[in-house]
PLY file of the C-alpha trace (Angstrom):
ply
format ascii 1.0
element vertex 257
property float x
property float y
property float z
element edge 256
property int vertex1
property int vertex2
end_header
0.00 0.00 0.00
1.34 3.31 -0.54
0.60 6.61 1.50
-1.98 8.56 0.71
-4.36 10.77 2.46
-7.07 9.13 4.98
-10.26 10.86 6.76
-7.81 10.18 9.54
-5.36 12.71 9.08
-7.05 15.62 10.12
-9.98 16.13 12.44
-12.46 12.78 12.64
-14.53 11.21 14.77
-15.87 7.82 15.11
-19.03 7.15 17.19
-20.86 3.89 17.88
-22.82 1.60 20.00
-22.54 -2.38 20.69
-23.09 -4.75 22.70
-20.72 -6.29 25.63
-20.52 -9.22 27.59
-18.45 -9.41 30.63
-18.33 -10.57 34.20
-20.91 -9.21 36.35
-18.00 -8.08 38.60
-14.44 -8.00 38.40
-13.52 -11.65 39.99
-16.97 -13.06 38.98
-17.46 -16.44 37.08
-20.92 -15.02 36.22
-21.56 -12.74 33.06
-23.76 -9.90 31.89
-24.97 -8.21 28.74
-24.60 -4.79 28.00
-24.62 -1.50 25.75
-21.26 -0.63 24.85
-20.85 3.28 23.44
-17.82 3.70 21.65
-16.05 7.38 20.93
-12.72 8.27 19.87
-11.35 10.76 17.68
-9.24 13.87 17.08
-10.04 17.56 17.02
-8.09 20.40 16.82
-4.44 18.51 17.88
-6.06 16.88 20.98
-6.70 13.13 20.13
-9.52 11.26 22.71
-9.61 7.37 22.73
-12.12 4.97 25.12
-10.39 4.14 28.70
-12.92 1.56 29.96
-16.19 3.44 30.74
-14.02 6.90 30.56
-12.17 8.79 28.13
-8.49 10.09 27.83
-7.40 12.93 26.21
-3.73 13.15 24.75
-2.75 16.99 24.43
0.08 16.78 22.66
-0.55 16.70 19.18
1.24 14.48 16.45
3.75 15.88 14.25
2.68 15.11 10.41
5.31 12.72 9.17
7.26 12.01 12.56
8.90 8.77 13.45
7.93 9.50 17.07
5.02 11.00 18.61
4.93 12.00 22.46
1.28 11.04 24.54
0.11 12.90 27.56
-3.07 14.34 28.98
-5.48 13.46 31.26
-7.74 10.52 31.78
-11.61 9.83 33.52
-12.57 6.38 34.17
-15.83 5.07 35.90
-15.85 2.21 37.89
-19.10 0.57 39.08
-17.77 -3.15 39.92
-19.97 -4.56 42.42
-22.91 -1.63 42.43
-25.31 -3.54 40.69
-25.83 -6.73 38.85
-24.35 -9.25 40.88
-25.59 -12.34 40.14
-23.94 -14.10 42.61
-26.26 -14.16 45.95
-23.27 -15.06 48.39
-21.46 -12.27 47.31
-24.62 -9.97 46.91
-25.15 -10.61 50.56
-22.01 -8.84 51.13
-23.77 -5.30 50.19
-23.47 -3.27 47.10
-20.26 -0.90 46.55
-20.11 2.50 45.41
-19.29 3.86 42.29
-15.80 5.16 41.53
-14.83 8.08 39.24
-10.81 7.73 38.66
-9.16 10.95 37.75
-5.09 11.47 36.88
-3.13 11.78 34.26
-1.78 9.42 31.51
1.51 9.54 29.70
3.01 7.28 26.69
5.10 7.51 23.48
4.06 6.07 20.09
6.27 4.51 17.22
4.97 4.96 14.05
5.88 2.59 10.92
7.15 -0.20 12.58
6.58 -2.71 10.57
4.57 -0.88 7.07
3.55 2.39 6.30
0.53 2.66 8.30
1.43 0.36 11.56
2.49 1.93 15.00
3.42 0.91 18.26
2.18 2.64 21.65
3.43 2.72 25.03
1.68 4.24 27.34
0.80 4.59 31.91
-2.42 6.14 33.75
-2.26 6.55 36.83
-5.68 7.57 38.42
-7.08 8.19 42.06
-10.57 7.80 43.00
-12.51 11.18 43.24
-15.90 10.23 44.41
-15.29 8.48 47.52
-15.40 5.12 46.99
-12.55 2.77 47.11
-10.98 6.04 47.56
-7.49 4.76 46.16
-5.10 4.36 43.07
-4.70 2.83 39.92
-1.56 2.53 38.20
-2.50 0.78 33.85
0.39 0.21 32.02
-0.54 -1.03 28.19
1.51 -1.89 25.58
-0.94 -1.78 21.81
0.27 -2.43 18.51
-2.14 -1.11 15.55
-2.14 -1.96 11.56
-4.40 -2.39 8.79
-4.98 -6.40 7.71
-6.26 -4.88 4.47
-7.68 -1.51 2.76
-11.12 -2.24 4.68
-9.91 -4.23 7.64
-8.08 -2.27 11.24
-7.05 -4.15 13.93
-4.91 -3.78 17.16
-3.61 -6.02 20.03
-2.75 -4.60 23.77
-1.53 -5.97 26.44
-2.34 -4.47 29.69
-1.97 -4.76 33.83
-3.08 -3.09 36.63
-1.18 -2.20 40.14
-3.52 -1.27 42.78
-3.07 0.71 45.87
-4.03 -0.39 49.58
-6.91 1.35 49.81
-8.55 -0.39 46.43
-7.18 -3.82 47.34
-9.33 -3.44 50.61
-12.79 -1.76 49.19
-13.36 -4.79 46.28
-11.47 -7.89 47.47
-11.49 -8.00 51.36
-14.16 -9.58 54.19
-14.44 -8.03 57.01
-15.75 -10.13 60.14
-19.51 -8.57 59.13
-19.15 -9.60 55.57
-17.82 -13.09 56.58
-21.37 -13.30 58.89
-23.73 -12.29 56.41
-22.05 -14.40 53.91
-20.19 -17.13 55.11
-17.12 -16.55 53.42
-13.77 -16.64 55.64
-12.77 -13.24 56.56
-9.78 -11.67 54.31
-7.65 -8.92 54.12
-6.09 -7.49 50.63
-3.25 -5.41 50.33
-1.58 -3.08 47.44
0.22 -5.25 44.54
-0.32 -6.67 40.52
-4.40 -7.04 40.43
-4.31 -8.38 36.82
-2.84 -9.05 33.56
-4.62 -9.48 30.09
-4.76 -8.75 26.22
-7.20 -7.14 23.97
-7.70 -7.57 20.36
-9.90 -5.12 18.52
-10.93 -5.17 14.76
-12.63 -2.94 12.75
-14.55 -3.45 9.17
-15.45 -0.56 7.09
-18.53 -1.96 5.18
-17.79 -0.05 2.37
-14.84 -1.65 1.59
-12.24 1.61 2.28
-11.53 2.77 5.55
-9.72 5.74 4.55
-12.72 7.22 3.46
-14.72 6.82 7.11
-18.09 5.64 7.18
-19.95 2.97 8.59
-18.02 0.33 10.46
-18.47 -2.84 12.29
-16.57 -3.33 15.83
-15.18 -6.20 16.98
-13.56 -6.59 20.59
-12.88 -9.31 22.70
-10.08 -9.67 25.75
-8.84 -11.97 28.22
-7.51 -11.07 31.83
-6.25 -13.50 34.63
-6.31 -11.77 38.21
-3.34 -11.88 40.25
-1.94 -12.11 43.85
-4.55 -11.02 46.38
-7.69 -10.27 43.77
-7.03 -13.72 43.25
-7.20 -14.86 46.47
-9.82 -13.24 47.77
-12.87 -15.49 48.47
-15.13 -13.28 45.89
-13.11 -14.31 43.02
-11.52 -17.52 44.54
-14.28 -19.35 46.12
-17.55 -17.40 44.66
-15.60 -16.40 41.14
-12.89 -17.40 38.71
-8.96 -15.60 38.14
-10.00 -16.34 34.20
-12.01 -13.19 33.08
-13.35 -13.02 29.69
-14.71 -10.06 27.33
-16.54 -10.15 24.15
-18.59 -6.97 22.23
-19.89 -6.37 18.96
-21.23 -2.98 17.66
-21.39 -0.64 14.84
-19.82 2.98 14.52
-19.44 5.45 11.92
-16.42 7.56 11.48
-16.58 11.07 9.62
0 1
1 2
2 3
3 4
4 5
5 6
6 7
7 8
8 9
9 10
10 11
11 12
12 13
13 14
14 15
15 16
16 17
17 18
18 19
19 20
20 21
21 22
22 23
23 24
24 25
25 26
26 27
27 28
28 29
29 30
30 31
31 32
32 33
33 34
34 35
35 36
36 37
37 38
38 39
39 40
40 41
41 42
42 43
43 44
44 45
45 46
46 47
47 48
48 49
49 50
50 51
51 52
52 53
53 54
54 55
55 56
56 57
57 58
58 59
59 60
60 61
61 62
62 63
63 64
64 65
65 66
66 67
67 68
68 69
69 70
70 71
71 72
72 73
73 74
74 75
75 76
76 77
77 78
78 79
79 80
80 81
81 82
82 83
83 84
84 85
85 86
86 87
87 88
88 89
89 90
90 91
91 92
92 93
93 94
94 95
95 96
96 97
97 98
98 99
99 100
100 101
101 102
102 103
103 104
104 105
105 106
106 107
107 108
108 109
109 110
110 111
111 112
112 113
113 114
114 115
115 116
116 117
117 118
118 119
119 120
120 121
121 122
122 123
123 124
124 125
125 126
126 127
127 128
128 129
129 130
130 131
131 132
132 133
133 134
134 135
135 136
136 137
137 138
138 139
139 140
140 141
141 142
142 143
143 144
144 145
145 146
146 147
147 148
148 149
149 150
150 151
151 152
152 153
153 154
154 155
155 156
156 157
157 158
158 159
159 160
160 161
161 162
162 163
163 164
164 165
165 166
166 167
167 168
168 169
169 170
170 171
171 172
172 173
173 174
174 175
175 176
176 177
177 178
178 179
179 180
180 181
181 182
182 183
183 184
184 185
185 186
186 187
187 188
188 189
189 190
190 191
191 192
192 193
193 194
194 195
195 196
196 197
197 198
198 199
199 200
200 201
201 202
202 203
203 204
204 205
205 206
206 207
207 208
208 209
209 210
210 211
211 212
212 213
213 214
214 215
215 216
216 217
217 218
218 219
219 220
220 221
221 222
222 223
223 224
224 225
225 226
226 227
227 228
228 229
229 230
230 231
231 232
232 233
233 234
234 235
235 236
236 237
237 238
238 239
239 240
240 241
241 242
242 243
243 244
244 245
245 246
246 247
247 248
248 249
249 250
250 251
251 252
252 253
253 254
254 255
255 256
């Protein structure tokens, strides 16, 4: 393929909806269905991409041409992991949580033309604190992605992430206290700060018109895989109640102008 101008290169935006299954909590072996909105896009230098149920917005705006581009900005994220749909009545018992609104910044640097004209590979860390009074702690989401096009029409990408988690978040999702252990009857367990999980996410896009240079309508593909680690693992939610294997699937459709 040679270089040529895309509906990328300037100001775009893509916009869509779909439909997600995933674990009705973090830790859970049960799953839910539900919409999935999808936004991402760049306008006037200041490029926004999805962060979960959040957004993050990189200020620093990409040099036409440049080997190397520089990431940072700040990122929202909304957490609401264990504030409704449990479908698990043991761990129900234990009371719902509060939801979390995780504020910070994020920070990364992105190769471009790896591999072919149009690839790139991005490194980038948020680090985010809970603003709403919640778990009331801090998330540290390192992610490695690596984007290219399969084909004029078809996009895809593959990440691998983690997530480090303070004290204070180990304790609000993943401990008992002696009260939860008696209205449940799972042993009473404390969690501390350390590696919560690791997992990779593949994401493909088909323009239907058969040219995704040219925007238009699009169908989304995502699906990831995460395995919980050291005391999210342990806990009795996810180790008795739950599984350390968490899945994610979506499907939606978006249109990009």
């Amino acid at each position: 393929m040679s270089v040529e101008q895309s509906v990328f290169d300037d100001d775009y935006l893509t916009a869509g909806i779909g439909i997600a299954v995933g674990s009705s909590y973090e830790g859970s072996d049960n799953y839910t269905i539900s919409p999935l909105p999808v936004v991402l896009g760049s306008l006037g230098g200041i490029d926004f991409q999805p962060r979960g149920p959040g957004i993050a917005f990189d200020f620093i705006p990409d040099r036409e041409g440049a080997k190397v581009d520089f990431i940072f900005g700040p990122v929202v994220r909304a957490r609401f992991d264990r504030q409704n749909s449990i479908k698990d009545p043991v761990v129900s018992s234990l009371g719902k949580l509060d939801f979390a609104i995780e504020v910070g910044p994020f920070a990364g640097i992105q190769a471009n033309r790896v591999l072919n004209p149009y690839d790139s590979l991005t490194g980038q860390v948020d680090l985010r604190w809970d603003v709403a009074g919640a778990h009331d702690g801090m998330v540290v989401f390192p992610s490695l992605t690596y984007f290219t096009p399969l084909s004029r029409s078809v996009l895809t990408s593959l990440a691998i992430s983690a997530e480090y988690v303070d004290d204070a978040y180990a304790n609000y999702y993943f401990s008992i206290s002696p009260a939860g252990s008696l209205a449940s009857g799972l042993p009473v367990f404390t969690a501390t700060s350390g590696w919560k999980n690791v997992g990779a996410t593949m994401l493909t896009a088909v323009d239907l018109d058969g040219d995704a240079t040219n925007g238009g309508w699009g169908l989304i593909f995502l699906g990831s895989y995460s395995r919980m680690l050291g005391d999210s693992k342990r806990s009795p939610v996810t180790s008795i109640r739950g599984s350390a294997n968490q899945l994610f699937g979506a499907i939606g459709i978006g249109y990009t102008f």
